[in-house]
C-alpha positions in Angstrom: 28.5 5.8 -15.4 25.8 7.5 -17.6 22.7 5.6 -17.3 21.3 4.6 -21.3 17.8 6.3 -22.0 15.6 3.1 -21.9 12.3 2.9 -24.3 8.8 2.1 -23.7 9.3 -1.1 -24.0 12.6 -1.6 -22.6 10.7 -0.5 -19.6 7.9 -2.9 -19.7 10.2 -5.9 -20.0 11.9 -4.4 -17.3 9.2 -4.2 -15.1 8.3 -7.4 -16.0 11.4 -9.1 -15.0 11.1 -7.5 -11.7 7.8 -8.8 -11.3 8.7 -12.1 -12.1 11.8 -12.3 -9.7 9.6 -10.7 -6.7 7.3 -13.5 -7.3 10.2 -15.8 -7.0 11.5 -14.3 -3.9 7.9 -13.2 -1.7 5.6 -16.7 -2.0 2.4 -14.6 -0.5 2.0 -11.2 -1.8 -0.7 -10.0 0.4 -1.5 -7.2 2.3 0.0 -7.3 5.7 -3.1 -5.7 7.5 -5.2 -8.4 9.3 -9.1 -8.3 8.5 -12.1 -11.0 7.9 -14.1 -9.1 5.7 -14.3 -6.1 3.1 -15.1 -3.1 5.7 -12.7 -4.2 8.3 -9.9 -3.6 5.0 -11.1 -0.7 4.7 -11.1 0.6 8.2 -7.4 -0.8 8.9 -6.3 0.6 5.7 -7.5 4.2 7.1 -6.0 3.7 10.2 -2.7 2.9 8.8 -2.1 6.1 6.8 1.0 7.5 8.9 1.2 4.5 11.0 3.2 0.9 10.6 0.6 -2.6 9.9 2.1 -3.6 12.7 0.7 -1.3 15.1 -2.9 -1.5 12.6 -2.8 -4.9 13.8 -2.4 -4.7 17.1 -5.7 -2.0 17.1 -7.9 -3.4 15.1 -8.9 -6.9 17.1 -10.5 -4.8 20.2 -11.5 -1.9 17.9 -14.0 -4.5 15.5 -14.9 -6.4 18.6 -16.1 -3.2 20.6 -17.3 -1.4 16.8 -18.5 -4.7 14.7 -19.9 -2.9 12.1 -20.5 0.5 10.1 -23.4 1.3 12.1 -21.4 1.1 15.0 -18.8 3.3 13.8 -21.4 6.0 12.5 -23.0 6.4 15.8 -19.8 6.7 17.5 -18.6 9.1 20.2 -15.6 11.1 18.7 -14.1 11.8 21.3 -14.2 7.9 22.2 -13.4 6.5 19.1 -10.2 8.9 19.3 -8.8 7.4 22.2 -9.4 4.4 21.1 -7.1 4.7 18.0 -4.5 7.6 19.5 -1.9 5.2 19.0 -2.3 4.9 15.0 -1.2 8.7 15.2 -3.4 11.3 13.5 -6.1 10.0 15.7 -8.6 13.0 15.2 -8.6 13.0 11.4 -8.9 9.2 11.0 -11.8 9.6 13.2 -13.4 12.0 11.3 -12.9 9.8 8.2 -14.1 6.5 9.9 -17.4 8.1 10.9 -17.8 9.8 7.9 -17.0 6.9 6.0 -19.3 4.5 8.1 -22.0 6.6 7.7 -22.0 7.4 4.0 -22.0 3.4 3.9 -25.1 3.1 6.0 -26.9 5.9 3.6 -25.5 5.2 0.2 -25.1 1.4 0.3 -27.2 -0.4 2.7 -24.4 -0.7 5.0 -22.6 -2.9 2.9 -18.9 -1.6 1.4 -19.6 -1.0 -2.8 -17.6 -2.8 -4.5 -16.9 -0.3 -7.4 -13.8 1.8 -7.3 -15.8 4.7 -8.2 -17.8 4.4 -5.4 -15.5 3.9 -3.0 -13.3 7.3 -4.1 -16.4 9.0 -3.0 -16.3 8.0 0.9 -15.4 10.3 3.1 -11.6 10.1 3.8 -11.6 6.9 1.1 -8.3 8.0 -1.7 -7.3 6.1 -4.7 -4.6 4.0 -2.5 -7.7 2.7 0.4 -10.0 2.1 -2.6 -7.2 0.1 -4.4 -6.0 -1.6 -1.6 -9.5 -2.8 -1.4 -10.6 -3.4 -4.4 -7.0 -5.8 -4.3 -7.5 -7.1 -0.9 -11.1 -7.6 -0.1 -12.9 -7.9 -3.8 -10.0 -9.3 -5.9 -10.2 -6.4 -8.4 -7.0 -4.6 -10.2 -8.6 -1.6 -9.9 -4.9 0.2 -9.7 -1.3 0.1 -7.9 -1.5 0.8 -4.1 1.3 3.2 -3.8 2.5 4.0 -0.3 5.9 5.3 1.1 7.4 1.8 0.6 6.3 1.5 -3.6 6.6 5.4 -3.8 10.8 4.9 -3.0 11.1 1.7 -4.6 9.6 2.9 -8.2 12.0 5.8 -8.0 15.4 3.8 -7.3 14.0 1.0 -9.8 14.0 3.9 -12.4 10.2 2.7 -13.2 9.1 6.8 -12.6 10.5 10.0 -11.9 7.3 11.3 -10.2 6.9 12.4 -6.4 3.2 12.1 -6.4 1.7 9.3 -5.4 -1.2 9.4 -8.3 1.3 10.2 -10.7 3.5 7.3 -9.6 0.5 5.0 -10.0 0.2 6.4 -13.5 3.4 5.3 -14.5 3.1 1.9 -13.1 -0.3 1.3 -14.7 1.4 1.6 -18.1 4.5 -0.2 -17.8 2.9 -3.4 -15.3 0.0 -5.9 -16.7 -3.1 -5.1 -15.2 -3.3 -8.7 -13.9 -0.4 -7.8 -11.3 -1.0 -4.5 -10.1 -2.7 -5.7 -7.1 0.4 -8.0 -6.2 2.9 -6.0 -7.8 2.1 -3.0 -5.0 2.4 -6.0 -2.6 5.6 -7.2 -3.4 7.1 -4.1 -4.2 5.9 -3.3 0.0 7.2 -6.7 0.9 10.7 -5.8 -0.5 10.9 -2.4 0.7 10.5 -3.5 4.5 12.5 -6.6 3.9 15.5 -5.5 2.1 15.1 -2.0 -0.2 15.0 -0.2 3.3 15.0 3.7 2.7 18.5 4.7 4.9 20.4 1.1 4.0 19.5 -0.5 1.0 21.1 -4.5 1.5 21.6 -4.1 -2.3 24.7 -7.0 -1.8 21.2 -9.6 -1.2 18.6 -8.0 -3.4 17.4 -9.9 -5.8 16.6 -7.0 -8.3 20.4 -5.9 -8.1 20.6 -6.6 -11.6 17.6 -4.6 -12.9 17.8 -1.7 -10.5 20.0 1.1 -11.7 20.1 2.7 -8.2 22.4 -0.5 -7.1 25.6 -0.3 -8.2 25.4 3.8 -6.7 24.0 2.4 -3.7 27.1 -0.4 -3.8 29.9 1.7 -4.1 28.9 4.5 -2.0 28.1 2.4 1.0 29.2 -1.0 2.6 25.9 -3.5 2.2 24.3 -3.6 5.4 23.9 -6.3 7.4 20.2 -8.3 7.4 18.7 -8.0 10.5 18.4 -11.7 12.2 
């Protein structure tokens, strides 16, 4: 079935009613990385470019009790720090970017993490996603819409963009969601991506958004609706 051209504002309300029935399903729409103040955030949310929250989390306890702050990390041996987080995958780069980071705190801000987006872009190995996810998770600010592999699939089968880049993604969901919700909205939209929107098989028969996703009834008849995991 052709799928109707929707407006503007056909979109927004859209979006809106996804918003509200995520809210309904996902009590706690929070970032699943585990950290006690702004910098840890911001290191976990480095580490877990390429690399599941889960495995972040199971890192980052003897990583910030061995590194407890960003001078620690910016007079770190690379080739120490690497080992310690081979496992997050792309070990040498993230380390790069942690030290980097750590030390352009230490210079520029008094060792303290700023809390303006803008500053924050500016760190070494610091991209519009860490500095949201951030600015969301550690300062309360909707600076913008964290979008990872989970919100980048789920916008495109929601029919909410037709980009493939991630900043252009962002820039379609800044328009069309309240800027009150794009913190949680990137949240919820994660939430229901590992939960039931999964990238190979969609349980579309319990989703919750089956009525506003136009990528369901596809998804319905070309497959049989998987089974929830127990």
């Amino acid at each position: 079935m052709k799928q109707k051209t929707e407006s503007p504002t056909d979109v927004k309300k859209r979006a809106s009613g996804i918003v509200r029935r995520l809210r309904k399903a996902y009590a706690a729409p929070k970032t699943a990385l585990v950290f006690e103040e702004p910098f840890q955030l911001l290191i976990a949310t480095i580490l877990s470019a390429q690399c599941t929250d889960v495995r972040v989390n199971k890192v980052t306890p003897g990583l910030f009790a061995k590194y407890p702050s960003p001078g620690h990390f910016a007079t770190a041996r690379a080739e120490e720090l690497e080992q310690d987080i081979r496992s997050t995958g792309f070990f040498r780069n993230k380390t790069k970017n942690i030290i980097g980071c750590s030390k352009a705190i230490m210079e520029r801000h008094g060792g303290k993490v700023p809390e303006r987006f803008d500053d924050l872009v500016e760190l070494p190995g610091v991209g519009r996603k860490t500095a949201n996810c951030v600015m969301g998770g550690a300062f309360g600010v909707n600076s913008g819409v964290v979008v990872d592999t989970h919100v980048q699939r789920l916008a495109g089968r929601l029919g909410l963009s037709k980009e493939e880049n991630a900043e252009k993604i962002e820039q379609d969901l800044m328009k069309i969601v309240p800027q009150k919700d794009w913190y949680d909205f990137s949240n919820l939209l994660i939430l229901h991506g590992r939960e039931v929107c999964d990238a190979r098989k969609p349980l579309c028969g319990e989703c919750t958004l089956l009525e506003v996703c136009p990528s369901g009834p596809g998804f319905m008849k070309g497959m049989k609706p998987a089974k929830k995991k127990r």
